[in-house]
N, C-alpha and C positions, 0 to 999 in steps of 0.2 A: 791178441786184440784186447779191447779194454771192456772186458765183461762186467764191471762196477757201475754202477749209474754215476752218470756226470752232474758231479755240485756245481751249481749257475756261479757259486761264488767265487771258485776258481777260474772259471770261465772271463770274467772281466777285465783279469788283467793281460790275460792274452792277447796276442796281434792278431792282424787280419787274416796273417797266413798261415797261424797257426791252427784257428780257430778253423780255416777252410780244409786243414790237412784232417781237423779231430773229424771233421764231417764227412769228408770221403773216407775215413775209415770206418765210421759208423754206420753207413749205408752199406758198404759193402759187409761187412760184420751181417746185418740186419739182411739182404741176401742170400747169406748163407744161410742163415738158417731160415730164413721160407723155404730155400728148396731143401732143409731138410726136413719142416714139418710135410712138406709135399711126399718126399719120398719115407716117410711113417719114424720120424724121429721120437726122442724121450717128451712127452709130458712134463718135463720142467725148462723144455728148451722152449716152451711156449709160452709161458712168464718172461721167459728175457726179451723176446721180442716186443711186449709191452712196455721193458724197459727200455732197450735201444730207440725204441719210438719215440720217447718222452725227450731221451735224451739228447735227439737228430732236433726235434722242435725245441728244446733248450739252446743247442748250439745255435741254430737260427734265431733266434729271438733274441740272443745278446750281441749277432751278426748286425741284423735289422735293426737295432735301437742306435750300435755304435754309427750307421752309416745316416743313419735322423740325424743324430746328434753332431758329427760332420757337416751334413745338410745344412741345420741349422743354425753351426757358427757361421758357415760360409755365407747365409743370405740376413746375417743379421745385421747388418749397415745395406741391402738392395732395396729398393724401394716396395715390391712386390714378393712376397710369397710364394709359394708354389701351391696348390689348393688343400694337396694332406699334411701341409705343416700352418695352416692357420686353423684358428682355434673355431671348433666347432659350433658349439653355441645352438640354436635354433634359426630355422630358415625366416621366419619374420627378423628374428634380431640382424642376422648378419645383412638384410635388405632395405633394416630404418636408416634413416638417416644420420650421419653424423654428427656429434656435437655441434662442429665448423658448421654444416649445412642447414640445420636447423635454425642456428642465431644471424646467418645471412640475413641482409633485409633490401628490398630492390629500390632504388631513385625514389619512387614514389612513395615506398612504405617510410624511408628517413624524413622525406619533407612533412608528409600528414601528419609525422608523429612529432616534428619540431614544433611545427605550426601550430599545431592543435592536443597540446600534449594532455593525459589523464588529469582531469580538473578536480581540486583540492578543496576538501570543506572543512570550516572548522566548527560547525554544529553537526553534531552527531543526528543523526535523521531517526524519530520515535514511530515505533510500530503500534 
């Protein structure tokens, strides 16, 4: 089994099905030796399982970004998003209004403003 800890930078270049064979061996691996610390195993076989842990959530963490990053090429020309790949921001932000919606202006606000537009002085007004 691979009692070394697993470098992430290895890891990237790997396939899907690679990456999923390293992870069933590292659960199983991680396994055994719970039931050996159960059944009164060595005191340094209780460090590795701190590192098989690490190492099980490294292989998933470069699982989980590869299959975003798939996600995200695939909806990059869809019109809508999926809700964990737009960007988070703050809940006012993402509920203002749009640029587009903001500069909208309705029948009546175009005519008051043709009609009657901001009147121009050319004396400067003294305080």
């Amino acid at each position: 089994m691979s009692s070394a800890k697993v470098r992430t930078g290895q890891l990237w270049g790997k396939s899907k099905d690679d990456l999923k064979k390293q992870l069933v061996d590292l659960k199983t691996e991680l396994g055994q030796l719970r039931t050996q610390k159960i059944s009164g195993g060595a005191s340094s076989k209780l460090h590795k399982i701190h590192d098989l842990r690490k190492s099980v959530a490294r292989v998933l963490t470069v699982i989980n970004s590869n299959q975003r990053q798939q996600l995200r090429l695939f909806y990059a020309k869809k019109k809508y998003l999926p809700l964990d790949l737009r960007p988070k921001k703050t809940r006012a932000i993402r509920r203002r209004l749009s640029k587009h919606e903001s500069t909208v202006m309705t029948e009546k606000q175009k005519k008051k403003s043709t009609h009657f537009p901001q009147r121009k002085y050319a004396v400067k007004a003294e305080v």
